[in-house]
Structure formats: structure tokens, C-alpha cells
C-alpha positions as CSV (number, residue, x, y, z in Angstrom):
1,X,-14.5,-83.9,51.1
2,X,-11.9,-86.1,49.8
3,X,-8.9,-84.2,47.4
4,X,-11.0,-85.5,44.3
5,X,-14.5,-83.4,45.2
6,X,-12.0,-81.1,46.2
7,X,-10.7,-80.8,42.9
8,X,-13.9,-81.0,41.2
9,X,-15.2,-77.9,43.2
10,X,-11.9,-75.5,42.8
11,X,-11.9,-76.3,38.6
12,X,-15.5,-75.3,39.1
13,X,-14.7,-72.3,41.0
14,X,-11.9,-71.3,38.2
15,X,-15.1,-71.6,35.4
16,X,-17.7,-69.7,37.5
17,X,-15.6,-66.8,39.2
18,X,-13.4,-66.0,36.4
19,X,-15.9,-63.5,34.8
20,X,-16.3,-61.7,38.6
21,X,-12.4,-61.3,38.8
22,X,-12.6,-60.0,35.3
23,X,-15.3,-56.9,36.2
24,X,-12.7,-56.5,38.9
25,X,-9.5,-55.6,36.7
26,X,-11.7,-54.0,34.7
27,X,-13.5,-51.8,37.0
28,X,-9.8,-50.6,38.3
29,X,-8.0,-50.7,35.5
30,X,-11.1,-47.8,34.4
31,X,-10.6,-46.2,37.6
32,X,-7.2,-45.6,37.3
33,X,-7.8,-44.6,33.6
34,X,-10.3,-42.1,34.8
35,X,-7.9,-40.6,37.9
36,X,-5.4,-40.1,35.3
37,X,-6.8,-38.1,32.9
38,X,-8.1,-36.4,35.6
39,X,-5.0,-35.2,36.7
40,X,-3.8,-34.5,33.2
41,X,-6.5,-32.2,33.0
42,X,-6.8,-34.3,29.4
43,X,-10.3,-36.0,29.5
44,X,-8.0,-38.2,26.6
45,X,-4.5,-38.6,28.0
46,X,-5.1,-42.4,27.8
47,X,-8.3,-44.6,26.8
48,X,-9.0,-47.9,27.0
49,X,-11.0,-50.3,25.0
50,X,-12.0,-53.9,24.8
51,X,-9.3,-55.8,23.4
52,X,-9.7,-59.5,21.6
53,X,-6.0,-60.2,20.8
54,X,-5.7,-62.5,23.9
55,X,-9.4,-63.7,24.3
56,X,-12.4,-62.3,26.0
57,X,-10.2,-61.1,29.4
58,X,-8.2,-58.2,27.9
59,X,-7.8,-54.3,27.6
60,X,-5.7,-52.4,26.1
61,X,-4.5,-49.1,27.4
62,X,-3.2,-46.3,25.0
63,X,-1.1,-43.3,25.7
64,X,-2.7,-40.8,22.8
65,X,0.4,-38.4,23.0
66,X,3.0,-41.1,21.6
67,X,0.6,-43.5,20.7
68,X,2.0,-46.4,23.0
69,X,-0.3,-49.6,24.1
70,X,-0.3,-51.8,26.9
71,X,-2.2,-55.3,27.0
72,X,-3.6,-56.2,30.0
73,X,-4.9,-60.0,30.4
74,X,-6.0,-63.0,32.6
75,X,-5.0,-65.6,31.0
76,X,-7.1,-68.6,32.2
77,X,-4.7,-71.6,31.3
78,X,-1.9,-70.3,33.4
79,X,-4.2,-68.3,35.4
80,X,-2.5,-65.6,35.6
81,X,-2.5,-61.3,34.9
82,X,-0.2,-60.6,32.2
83,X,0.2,-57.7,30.3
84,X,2.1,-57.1,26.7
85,X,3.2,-53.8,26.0
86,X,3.3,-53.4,22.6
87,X,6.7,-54.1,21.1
88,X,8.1,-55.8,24.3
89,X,6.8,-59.3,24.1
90,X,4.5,-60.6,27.6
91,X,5.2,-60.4,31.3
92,X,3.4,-62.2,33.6
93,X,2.0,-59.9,36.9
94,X,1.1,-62.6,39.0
95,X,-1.2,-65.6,39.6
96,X,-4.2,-66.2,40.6
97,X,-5.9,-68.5,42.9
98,X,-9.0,-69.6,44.5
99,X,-9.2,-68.3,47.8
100,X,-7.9,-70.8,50.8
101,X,-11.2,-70.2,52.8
102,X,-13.0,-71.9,50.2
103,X,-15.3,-68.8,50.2
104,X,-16.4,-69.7,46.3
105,X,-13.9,-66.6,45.2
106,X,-10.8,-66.2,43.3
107,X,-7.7,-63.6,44.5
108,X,-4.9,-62.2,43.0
109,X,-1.5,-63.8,44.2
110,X,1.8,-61.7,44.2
111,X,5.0,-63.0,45.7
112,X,3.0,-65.0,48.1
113,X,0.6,-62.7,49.3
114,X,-2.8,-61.9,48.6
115,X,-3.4,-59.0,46.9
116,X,-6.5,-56.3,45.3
117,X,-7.5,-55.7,42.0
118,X,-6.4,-52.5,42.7
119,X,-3.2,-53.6,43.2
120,X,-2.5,-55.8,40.4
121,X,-3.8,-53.0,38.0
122,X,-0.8,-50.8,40.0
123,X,1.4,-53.7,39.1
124,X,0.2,-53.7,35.8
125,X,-0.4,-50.4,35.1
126,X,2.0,-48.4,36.9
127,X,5.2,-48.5,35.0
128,X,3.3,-47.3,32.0
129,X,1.7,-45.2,33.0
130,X,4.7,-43.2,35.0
131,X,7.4,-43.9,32.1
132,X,8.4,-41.3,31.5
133,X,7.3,-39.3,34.3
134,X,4.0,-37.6,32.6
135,X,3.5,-33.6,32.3
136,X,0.9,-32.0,32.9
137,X,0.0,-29.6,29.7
138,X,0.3,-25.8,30.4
């Protein structure tokens, strides 16, 4: 193919896969939701929730002891995972890109290297989850 199909067929892969890397995020980002609580012995420690604010690809995460909220989003101009924790303006996590194999997928790109779902919700998640270090109720 010359760079001009080639073109045609990544944009195309951008419109068709984005929903599929979406279920991903959000699959883990509920996972690590789930683990949580589960080790908070709080079925509630945190929830999360569809969240419009930035389009159809968002969640937002909220601590229900101090009431803090994350934002996490793909953002498909930039294509990237961003979140915005509330009060503290956007950071992008990384990037993502259709996958060089041309296997009709799209893949998280951190730093150069391919990464999981999983592991952009870590990136995403992580911090705010772990700050400050949570505790266990006695």
C-alpha cells in the first residue's frame, strides 16, 4: 500500500478500535476499583461512575472518606489517557497508538514502550489511590 491507503486505514483504525480500548480502561480501571475496596474491607472506599465532563471516554473515581475525584479520559484528538484530579488541572498519562503490526488494534504508549490497560490504569490510578498511604478501618 502506498503512505496515503496507509493513512486512510490507520484514521480508520483510530474510529473503529477506540470503543475496544475504551472497554479496556474501563474493565481495569473497575478491577482495580473492586481490589481496593476489597482490601479496605469497605465494599465503598471508592466508586466509580460514568462521567460526561470530557465526552463519552471518561470515569471518574471518588475517594468517599474525603470526597476527592479523579477524571480519567481518552481523549481522541490528541489520543491520549489523561486524567484531571479535581482541583489540579489535567495531566496527560500517555499516548496511544495503532499497533505497528498493523494487527487492526490500538495500544497504550508510555515512554516509548508498549504498555497494558492495566498499566496505564496503575499510571493513572495509582497516585491516588496511594496518597496518602490508605488505612485500613479497625
Amino acid at each position: 500500500m502506498g503512505w496515503v491507503k496507509n493513512r486512510f486505514a490507520e484514521e480508520e483504525l483510530y474510529r473503529s478500535g477506540l470503543q475496544s480500548l475504551w472497554d479496556q480502561v474501563r474493565d481495569a480501571i473497575g478491577e482495580a476499583v473492586a481490589e481496593f475496596n476489597e482490601q479496605m474491607e469497605n465494599p465503598n472506599a471508592i466508586t466509580h461512575s460514568p462521567c460526561m465532563a470530557n465526552g463519552k471516554y471518561c470515569i471518574r473515581v471518588r475517594k468517599t472518606a474525603d470526597e476527592s475525584t479523579i477524571e480519567i479520559q481518552l481523549n481522541p484528538k490528541n489520543r491520549t489517557l489523561g486524567i484531571s484530579p479535581k482541583g489540579h488541572g489535567h495531566k496527560e498519562i500517555c499516548v496511544y497508538r495503532a499497533a505497528d503490526d498493523r494487527s487492526s488494534r490500538l495500544k497504550f504508549v508510555l515512554s516509548g514502550e508498549e504498555i497494558s490497560a492495566e498499566a496505564a490504569c496503575i499510571a493513572a490510578l495509582g497516585e491516588f489511590l496511594f496518597t496518602p498511604p490508605p488505612h485500613r478501618s479497625a
